[in-house]
C-alpha positions in Angstrom: -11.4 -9.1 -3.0 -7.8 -10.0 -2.1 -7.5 -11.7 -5.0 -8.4 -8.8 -7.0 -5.5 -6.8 -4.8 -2.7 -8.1 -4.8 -3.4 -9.2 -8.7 -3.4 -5.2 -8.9 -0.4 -5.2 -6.6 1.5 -7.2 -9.1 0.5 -5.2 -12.2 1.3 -1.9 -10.1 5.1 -3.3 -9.9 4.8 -4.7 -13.9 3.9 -1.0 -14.5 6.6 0.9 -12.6 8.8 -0.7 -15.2 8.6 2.2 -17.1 11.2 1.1 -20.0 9.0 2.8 -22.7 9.8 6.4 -21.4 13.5 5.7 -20.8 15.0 7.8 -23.9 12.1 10.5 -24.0 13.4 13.1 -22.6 12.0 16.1 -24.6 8.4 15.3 -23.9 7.1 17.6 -21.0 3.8 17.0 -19.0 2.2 21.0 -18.2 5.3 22.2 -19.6 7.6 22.0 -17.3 7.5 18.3 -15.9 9.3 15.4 -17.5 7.2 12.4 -18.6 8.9 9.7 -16.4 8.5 11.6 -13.6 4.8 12.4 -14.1 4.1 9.3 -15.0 6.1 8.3 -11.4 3.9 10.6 -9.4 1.0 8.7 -11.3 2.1 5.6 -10.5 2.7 7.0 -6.8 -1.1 8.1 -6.5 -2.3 4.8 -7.9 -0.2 2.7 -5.1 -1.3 5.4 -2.3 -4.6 4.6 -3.3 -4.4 0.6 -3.7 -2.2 0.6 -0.7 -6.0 2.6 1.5 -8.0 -0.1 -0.7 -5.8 -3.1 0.3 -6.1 -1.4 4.2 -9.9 -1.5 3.5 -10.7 -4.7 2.2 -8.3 -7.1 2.7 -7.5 -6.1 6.3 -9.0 -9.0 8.7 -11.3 -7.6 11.2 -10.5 -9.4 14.3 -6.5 -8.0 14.4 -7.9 -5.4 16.9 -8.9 -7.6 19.6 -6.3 -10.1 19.0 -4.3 -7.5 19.7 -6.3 -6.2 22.8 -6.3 -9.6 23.5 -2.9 -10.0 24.3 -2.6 -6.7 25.9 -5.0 -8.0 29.0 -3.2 -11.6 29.2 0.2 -9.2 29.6 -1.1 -7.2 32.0 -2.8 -10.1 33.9 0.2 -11.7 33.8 2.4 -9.1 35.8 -0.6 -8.4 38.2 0.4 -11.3 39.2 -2.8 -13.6 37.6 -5.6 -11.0 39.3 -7.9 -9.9 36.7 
């Protein structure tokens, strides 16, 4: 699965090239919103999104208690070396 991220990582930053909408600027989106910048707050979504799924999946499991880990050896360690 984290190959399949960050491959989707690197096409997210491919896509945020958006050189294809640089001179269109009389097509609206609802109207009233430019293309690039509907097409930005797309590609916003989409990274919010891969960014929860990268958290998710690709994450390792034991950061917590390496973490809490090294909380109790600090604290041991100014007790003194009571635990």
């Amino acid at each position: 699965m984290k190959a399949v991220t960050y491959g989707l990582i690197v096409l997210l930053a491919i896509l945020h090239q958006d050189f294809w909408w640089w001179d269109d600027s009389d097509t609206l989106v609802f109207g009233f919103v430019p293309i690039g910048l509907a097409y930005h707050a797309g590609i916003s979504m989409v990274a919010a999104l891969l960014w929860a799924a990268a958290v998710k999946f690709c994450w390792p499991a034991d950061a917590d208690a390496v973490e809490e880990e090294s909380d109790f050896a600090a604290s041991a360690e100014k007790a003194g070396g009571r635990s």
